[in-house]
N, C-alpha and C positions, 0 to 999 in steps of 0.2 A: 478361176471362175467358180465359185456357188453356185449350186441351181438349186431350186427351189423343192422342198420335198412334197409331197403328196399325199395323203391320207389313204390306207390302204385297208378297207373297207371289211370288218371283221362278218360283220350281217351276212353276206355271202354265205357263209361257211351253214351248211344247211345236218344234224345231226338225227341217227337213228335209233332204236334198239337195239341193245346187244343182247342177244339170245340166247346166252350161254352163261352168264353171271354165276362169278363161283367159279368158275373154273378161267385161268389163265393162260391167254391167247398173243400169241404177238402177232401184230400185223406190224409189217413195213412196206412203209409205203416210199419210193422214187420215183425219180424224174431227171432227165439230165437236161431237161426245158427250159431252168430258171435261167430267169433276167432282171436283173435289177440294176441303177442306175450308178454311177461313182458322185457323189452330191456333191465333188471340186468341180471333177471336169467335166462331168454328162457322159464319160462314153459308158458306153454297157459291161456290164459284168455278167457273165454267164457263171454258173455255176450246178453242181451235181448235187439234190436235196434229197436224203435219206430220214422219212420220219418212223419212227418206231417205236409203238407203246400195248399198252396190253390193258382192255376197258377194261369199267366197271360196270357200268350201266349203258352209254353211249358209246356208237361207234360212227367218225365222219362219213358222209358220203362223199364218195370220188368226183363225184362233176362237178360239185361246188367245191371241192378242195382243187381241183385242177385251176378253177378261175378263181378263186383264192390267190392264189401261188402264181399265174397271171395277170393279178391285178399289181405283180409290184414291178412288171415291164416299164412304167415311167415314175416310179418311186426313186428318189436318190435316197440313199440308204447306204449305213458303212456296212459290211461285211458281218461285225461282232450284232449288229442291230437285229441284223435279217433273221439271224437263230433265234433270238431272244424273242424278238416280236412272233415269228411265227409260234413258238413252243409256250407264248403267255398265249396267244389268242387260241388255240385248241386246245391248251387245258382250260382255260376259263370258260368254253363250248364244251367241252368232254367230261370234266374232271375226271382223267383216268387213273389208272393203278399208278400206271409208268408210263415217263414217256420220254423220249429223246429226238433232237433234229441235229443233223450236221448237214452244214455243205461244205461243199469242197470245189472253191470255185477256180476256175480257169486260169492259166496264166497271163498275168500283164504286167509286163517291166523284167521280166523274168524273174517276178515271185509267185508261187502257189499260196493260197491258204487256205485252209482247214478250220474251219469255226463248228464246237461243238458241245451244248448244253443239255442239262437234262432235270427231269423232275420227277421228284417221287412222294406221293399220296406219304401226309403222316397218318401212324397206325392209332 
C-alpha cells in the first residue's frame, strides 16, 4: 500500500541574526522526537535527528524548527529523502558555513539506518 505524501511546509522555518559573523560557531541541534511516515505501508518511523552547522549570517530559531521537524509526522517519506530535504530547506533559509543532518532512525524488521548528508558553502 502507497500512501499518499504531503508537502512539508518550509515557511515555518522562521530565521535570525547571528551575532558573531567571522567567527566560527557550531551549533547542534537534536531531537530523538522525529516522526515520519514509511510511504508503502504508513506505519511510522521514528527516528534520532542530529542537525550541525556553523552560520554565516543567520541562525534558526528553535520553535519553528521544532514544528518544522513536526510537520513531517504525517509526511510518507523514505529515510534517504528525510536528510536531504531537511539539509536543502535550511540551507536555502540559512546559507550557512556548514552544515550537516543525520538521522538515525529506529529499528523495524530488525534493520537500523543511518542516513547522513552534508553541505559546504564554496569558497
Amino acid at each position: 500500500m502507497k500512501i499518499k505524501t504531503c508537502e512539508v511546509d518550509s515557511k515555518i522555518l522562521v530565521v535570525m541574526p547571528y551575532e558573531y559573523k567571522g567567527k566560527d560557531t557550531d551549533v547542534i541541534i537534536e531531537t530523538e522526537e522525529f516522526t515520519c511516515l514509511c510511504p508503502w505501508s504508513g506505519q511510522p518511523d521514528y527516528a534520532h535527528v542530529k542537525i550541525s552547522y556553523i552560520p554565516a549570517k543567520l541562525c534558526v530559531e528553535l520553535k519553528s524548527l521544532k514544528l518544522y521537524l513536526q510537520s513531517y509526522r504525517n509526511t510518507g517519506i523514505v529515510h534517504e529523502s528525510v536528510v536531504n530535504r531537511i539539509l536543502n530547506d535550511l540551507v536555502k533559509k540559512l546559507s550557512p558555513k556548514r552544515m550537516s543532518v543525520e538521522a538515525i532512525f529506529n529499528l523495524r524488521g530488525g534493520i537500523k539506518t543511518t542516513v547522513k548528508t552534508q553541505y559546504e558553502k564554496a569558497n
